[in-house]
C-alpha positions in Angstrom: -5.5 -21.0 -27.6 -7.2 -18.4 -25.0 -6.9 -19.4 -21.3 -10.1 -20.7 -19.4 -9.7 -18.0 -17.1 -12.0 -14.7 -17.5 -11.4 -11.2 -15.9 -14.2 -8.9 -14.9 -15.8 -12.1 -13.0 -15.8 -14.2 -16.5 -17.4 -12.0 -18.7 -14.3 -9.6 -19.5 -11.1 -10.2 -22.3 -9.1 -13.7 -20.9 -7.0 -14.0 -18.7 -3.1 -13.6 -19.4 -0.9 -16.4 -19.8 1.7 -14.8 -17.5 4.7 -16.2 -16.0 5.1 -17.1 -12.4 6.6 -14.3 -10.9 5.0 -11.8 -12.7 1.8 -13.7 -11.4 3.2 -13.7 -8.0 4.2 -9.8 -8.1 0.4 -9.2 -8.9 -0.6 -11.2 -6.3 1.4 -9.5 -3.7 1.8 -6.3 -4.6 -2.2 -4.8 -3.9 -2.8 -7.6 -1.3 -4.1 -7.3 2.1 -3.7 -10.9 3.3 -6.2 -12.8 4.0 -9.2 -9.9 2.7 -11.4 -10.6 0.2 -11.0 -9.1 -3.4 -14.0 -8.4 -6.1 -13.6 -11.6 -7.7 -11.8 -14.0 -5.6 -11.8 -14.4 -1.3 -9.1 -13.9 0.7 -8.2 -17.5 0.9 -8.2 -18.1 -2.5 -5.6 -15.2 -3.0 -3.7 -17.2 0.4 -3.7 -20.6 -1.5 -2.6 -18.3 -4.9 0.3 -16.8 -3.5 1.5 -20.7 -1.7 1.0 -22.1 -5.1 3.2 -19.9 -7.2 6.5 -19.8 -4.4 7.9 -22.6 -5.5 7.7 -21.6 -9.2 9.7 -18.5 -8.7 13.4 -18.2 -8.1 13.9 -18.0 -4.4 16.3 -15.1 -4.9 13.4 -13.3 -6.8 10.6 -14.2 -4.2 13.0 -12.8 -0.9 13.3 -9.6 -3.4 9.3 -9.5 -4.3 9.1 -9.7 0.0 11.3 -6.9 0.1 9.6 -4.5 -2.5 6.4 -5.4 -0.4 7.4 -4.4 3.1 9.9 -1.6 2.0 8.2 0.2 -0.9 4.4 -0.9 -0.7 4.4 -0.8 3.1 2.2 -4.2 3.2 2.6 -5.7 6.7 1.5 -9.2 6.6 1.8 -10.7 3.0 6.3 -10.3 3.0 6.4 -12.2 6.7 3.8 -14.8 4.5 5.9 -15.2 1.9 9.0 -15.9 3.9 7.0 -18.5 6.2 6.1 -20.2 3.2 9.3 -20.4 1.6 10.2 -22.3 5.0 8.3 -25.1 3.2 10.7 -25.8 0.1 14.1 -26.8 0.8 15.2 -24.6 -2.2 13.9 -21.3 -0.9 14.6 -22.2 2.8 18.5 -20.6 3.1 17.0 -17.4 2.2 14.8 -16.8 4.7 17.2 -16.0 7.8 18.2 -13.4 6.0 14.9 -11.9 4.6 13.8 -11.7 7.9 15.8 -9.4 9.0 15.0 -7.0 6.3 11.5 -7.3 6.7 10.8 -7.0 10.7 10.8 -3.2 11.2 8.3 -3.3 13.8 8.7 -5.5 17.3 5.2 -6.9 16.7 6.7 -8.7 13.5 8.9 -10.6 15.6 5.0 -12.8 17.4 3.5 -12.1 13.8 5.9 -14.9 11.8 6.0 -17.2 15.0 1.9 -16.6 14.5 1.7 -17.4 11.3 4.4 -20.2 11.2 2.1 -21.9 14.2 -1.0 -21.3 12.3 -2.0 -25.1 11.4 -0.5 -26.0 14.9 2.4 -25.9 17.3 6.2 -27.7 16.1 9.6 -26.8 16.2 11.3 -23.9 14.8 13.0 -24.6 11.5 16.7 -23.2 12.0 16.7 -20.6 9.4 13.4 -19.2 10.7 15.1 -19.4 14.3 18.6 -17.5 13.2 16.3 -14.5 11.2 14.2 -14.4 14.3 17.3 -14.1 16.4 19.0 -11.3 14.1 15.9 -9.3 14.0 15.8 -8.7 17.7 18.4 -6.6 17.1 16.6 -4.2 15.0 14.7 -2.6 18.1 15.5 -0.5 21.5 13.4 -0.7 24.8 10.6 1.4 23.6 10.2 -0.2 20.6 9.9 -4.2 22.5 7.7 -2.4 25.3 5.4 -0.6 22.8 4.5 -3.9 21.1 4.9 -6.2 24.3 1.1 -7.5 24.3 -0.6 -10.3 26.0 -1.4 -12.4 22.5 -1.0 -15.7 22.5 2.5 -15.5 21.2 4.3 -12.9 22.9 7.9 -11.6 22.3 9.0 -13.9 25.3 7.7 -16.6 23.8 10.3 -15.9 20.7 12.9 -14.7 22.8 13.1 -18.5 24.6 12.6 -20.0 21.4 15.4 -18.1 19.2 17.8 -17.3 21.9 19.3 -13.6 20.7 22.9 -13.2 21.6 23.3 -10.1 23.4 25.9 -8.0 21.9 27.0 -6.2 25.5 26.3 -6.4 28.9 23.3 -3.6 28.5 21.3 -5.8 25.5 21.6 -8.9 28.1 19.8 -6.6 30.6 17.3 -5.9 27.7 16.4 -9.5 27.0 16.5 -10.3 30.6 13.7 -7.5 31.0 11.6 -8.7 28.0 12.1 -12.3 29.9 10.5 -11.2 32.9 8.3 -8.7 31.6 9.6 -5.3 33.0 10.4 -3.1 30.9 9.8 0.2 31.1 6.6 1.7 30.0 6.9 3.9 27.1 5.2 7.4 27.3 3.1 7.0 23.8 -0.5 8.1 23.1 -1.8 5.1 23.6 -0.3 4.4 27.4 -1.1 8.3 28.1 -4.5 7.8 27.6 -4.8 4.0 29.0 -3.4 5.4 32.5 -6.7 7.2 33.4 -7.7 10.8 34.0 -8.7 13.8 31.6 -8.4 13.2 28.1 -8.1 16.5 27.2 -5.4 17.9 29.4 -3.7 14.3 28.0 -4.3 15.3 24.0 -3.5 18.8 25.0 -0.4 17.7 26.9 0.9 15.0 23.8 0.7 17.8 21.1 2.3 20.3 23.2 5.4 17.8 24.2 5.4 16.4 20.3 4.4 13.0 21.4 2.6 12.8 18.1 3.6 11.9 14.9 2.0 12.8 12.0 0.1 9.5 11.3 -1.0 9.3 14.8 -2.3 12.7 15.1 -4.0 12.1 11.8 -6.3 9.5 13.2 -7.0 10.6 16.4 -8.1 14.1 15.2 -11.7 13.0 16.3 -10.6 11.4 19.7 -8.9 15.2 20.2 -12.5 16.9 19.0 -14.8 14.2 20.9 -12.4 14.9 24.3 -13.3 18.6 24.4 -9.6 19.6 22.6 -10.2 23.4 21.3 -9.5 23.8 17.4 -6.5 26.7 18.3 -4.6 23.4 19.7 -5.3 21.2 17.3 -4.3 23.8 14.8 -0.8 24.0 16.9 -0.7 20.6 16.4 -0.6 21.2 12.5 1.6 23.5 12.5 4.5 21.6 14.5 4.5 18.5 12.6 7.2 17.7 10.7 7.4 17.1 7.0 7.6 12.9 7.1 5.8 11.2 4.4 2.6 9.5 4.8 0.7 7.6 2.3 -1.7 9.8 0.0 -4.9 7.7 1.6 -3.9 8.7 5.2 -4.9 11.8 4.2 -7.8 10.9 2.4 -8.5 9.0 6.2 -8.6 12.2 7.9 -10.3 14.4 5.3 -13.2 12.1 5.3 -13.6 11.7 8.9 -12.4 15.1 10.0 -14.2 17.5 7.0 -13.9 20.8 9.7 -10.5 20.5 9.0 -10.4 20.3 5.6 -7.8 23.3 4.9 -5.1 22.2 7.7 -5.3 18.7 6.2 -4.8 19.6 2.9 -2.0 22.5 3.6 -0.4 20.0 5.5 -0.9 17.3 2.4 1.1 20.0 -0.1 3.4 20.8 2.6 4.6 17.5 2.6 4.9 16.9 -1.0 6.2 20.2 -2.0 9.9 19.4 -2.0 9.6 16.4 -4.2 10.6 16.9 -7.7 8.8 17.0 -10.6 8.7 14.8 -13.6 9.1 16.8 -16.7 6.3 17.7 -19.4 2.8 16.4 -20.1 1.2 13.8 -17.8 -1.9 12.2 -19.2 -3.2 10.2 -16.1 -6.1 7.8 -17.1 -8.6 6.8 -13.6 -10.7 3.9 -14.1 -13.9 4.2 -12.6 -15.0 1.3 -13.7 -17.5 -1.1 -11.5 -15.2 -3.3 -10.0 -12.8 -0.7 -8.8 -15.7 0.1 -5.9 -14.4 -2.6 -4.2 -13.0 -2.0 -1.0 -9.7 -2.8 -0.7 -10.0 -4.9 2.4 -13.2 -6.4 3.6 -12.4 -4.1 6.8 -11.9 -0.6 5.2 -14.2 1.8 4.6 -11.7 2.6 1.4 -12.1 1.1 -1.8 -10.2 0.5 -5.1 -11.1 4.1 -6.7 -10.0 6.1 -3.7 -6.7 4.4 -3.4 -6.7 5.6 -7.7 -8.3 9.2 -7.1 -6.0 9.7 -3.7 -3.0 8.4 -6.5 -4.1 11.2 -8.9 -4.5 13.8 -6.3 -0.6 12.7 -5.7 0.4 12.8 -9.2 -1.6 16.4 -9.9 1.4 17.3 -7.1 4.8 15.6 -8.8 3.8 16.3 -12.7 4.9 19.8 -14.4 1.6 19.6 -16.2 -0.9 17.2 -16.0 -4.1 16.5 -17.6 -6.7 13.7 -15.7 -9.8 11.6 -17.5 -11.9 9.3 -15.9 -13.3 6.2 -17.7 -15.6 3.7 -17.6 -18.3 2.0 -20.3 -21.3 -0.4 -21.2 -20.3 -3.9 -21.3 -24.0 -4.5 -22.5 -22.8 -2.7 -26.3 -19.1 -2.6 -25.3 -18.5 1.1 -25.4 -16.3 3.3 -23.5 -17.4 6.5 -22.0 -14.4 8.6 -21.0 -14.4 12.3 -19.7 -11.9 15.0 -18.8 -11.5 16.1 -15.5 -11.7 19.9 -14.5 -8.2 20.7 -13.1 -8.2 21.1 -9.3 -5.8 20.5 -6.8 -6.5 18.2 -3.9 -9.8 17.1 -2.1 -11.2 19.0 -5.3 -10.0 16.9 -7.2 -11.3 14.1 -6.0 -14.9 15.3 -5.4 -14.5 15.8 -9.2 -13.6 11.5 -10.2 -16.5 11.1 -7.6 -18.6 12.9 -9.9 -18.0 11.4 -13.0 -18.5 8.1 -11.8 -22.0 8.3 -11.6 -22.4 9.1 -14.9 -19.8 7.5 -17.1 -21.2 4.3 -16.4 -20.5 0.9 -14.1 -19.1 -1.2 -16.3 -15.7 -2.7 -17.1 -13.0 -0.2 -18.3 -12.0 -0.3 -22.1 -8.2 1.0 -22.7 -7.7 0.9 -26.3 -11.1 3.1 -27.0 -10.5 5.4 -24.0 -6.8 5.8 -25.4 -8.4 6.8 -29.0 -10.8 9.3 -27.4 -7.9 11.0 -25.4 -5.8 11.2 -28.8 -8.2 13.1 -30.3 -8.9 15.1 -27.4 -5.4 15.6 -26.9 -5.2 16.8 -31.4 -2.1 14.8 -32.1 0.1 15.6 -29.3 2.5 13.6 -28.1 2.5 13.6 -23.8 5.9 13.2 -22.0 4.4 10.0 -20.4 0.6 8.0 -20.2 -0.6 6.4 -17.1 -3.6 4.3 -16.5 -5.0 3.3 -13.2 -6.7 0.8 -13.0 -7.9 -3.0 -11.7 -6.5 -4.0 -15.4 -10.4 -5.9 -15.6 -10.2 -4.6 -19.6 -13.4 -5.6 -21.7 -11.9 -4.2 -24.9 -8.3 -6.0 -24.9 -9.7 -9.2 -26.4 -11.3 -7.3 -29.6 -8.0 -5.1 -30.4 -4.6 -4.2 -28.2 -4.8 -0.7 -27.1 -2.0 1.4 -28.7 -0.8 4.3 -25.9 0.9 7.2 -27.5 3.0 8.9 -25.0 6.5 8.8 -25.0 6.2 6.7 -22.0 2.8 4.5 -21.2 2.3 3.1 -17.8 -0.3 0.5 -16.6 -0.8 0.3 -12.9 -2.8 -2.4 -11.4 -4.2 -2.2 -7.8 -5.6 -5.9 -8.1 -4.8 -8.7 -6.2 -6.4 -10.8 -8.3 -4.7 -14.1 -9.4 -4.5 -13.4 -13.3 -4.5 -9.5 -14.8 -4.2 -8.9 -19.2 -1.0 -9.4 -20.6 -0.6 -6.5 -23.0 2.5 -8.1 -25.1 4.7 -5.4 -24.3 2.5 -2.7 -25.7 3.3 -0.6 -22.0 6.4 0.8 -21.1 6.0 -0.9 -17.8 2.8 -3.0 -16.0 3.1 -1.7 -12.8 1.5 -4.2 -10.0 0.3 -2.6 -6.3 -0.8 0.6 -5.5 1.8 2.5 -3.5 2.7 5.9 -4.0 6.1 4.2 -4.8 4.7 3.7 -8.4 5.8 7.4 -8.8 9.4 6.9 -8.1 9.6 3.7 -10.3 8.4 5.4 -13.3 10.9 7.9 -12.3 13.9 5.8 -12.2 13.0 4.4 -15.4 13.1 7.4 -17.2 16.2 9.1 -15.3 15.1 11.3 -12.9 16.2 9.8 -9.1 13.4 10.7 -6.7 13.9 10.7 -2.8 12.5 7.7 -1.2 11.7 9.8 2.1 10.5 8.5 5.4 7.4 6.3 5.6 6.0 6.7 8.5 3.4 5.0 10.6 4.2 1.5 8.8 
């Protein structure tokens, strides 16, 4: 019997009867906590998420929290999951140690106290006080005095509550400054420009010293332009940076708001990626452009679904020995796909190129198993090294017939948060769940080829 539950805000194939953790995976791994999706709000996702915790294996929930804050660089959602896993007494040993793992910035440390306060003040429960005490360790002075902020829980606040043992006379010193408030000012951006004076002998003065990295000279490339910065600096700036990854959208970020520097931010884009290696043979790499994938991704970003999937095929176009790119889309008035290959380009061509296409393949729901006929036929029989749709997995055409992916390897990737996605019955190699440039190593691993993680930086 088909669920109750309809995709595509209830007019799209039923929902999947999927179990728990694979539920909980989808609901974590594209979420921005608390934001609202295209077919469910933010606190419906919240209440989602609480719900399914103590239907997982604890083990598999601490590791879900892991993959979150390590691979898809989600901030909020992993320190979620461990505060609510605080609540059942069969997940609770787990958490002094996932916490550990997943503080990697000081501010993480007021974050879980935050969120473990949220319905009101009470005492700490001891495994949240013993991973709260571990993680201080993770972090120097300029770390604690970056993030030391006058919120209404401040790292004091944790310090007295979780009472860190110092491991030498120097780390008491340390805990006695964050105690009292004293510790030394760090010279970042941020304080450079807080302390006063000319902000262009300050910008001028950060990128010459390498106070900047890459993220933060990203996003402040308009800051530099609006402070009077000349464009030879700012090209110096470029050209010192070192090669540390950063998320395919940060780019994106800066290409949008920054279009004057257009070629610097896309040299520095390939520059980056260049030493990856490649996976081997024919890539087919399916975009939905589907209605419900212009949905921003966060009810404060100016990005949505289908720039997080163009920004992932801009990334792909880099990693894959040969790739060929569609977009789709279709008519959910007559159910028909419309599907359209894209002109090769590299880069921000290439996504000025999906942009185009949406407008005229249509706003409706996306429908795999015609789109995947269409390609086979445009493809003439052959067999690709590997298929991979991305997508919101809102599929109007599962519920007539399963699509049948032909590539040696077939990939589904799902940047919904959304609390039920289509259960394909194993017809994909993998269902991938979030939308980190991670998904690219994954399919990697699976099919042999051991890809560097690199740094991640800015998160």
């Amino acid at each position: 019997m088909a669920p109750a539950n309809r995709l595509a805000g209830g007019f799209g194939a039923p929902a999947a009867m999927q179990p728990a953790e694979q539920l909980l995976r989808r609901a974590v791994m594209a979420c921005l906590l608390w934001e609202e999706l295209a077919y469910e709000t933010g606190a419906q996702n919240e209440r989602n998420i609480a719900a399914l915790i103590p239907q997982v294996a604890p083990d598999r929930v601490a590791a879900i929290a892991l993959e979150a804050r390590l691979q898809q660089k989600l901030r909020h959602v992993p320190l979620y999951l461990a505060v609510e896993m605080l609540k059942h007494e069969s997940h609770r040993p787990y958490v002094a140690a996932l916490l550990p793992q997943i503080i990697n910035r000081a501010d993480q440390l007021t974050d879980v106290l935050a969120l473990y306060w949220k319905a009101g003040k009470k005492p700490l429960a001891k495994a949240l006080q013993k991973g709260l005490a571990t993680a201080f360790g993770n972090f120097d002075e300029y770390q604690f005095a970056k993030y030391d902020r006058d919120n209404k829980v401040k790292l004091r606040d944790v310090l007295f509550l979780t009472h860190p043992k110092p491991a030498d006379a120097e780390r008491e010193a340390l805990y006695r400054r964050i105690a009292e408030r004293t510790l030394t000012t760090p010279d970042t951006w941020e304080v450079a420009l807080s302390a006063g004076g000319d902000k262009k002998t300050t910008w001028e003065r950060l990128i010459s010293e390498q106070k900047l990295g890459p993220l933060a000279f990203l996003r402040n490339l308009r800051n530099m332009r609006e402070a009077g910065v000349d464009r030879p600096s700012i090209q110096a700036g470029f050209a010192q940076l070192k090669s540390q990854w950063l998320l395919p959208l940060n780019f994106l970020n800066a290409y949008r708001e920054n279009p004057e520097f257009v070629r610097e931010i896309e040299q520095m884009m390939f520059r980056m990626f260049a030493p990856l290696p490649k996976l081997a043979g024919h890539t087919v790499f399916v975009v939905d452009v589907s209605g419900s994938m212009w949905a921003p991704i966060s009810g404060k970003s100016k990005l949505t679904r289908q720039d997080v999937a163009s920004a992932m095929a801009v990334f792909a176009g880099e990693m894959c020995e040969h790739i060929t790119i569609y977009a789709t889309a279709g008519n959910d008035g007559d159910s028909v796909h419309a599907t359209a290959k894209i002109v090769p380009h590299r880069g921000f061509a290439l996504l000025d190129e999906i942009e185009k296409w949406r407008h005229t393949l249509g706003g409706g729901g996306i429908f795999t198993r015609q789109c995947l006929e269409w390609i086979a036929k445009d493809l003439g029989g052959e067999k690709p090294a590997r298929i991979i749709v991305f997508s919101d997995s809102q599929d109007c055409d599962h519920n007539k017939r399963l699509p049948q992916p032909f590539g040696e390897h077939n990939y589904i990737v799902d940047v919904s948060a959304h609390a039920r996605g289509v259960n394909y019955e194993g017809v994909w190699t993998a269902e991938i769940s979030g939308w980190s440039e991670h998904f690219l190593t994954y399919i990697a691993a699976l099919e042999g080829l051991q890809l560097p993680e690199g740094e991640a930086a800015g998160h």
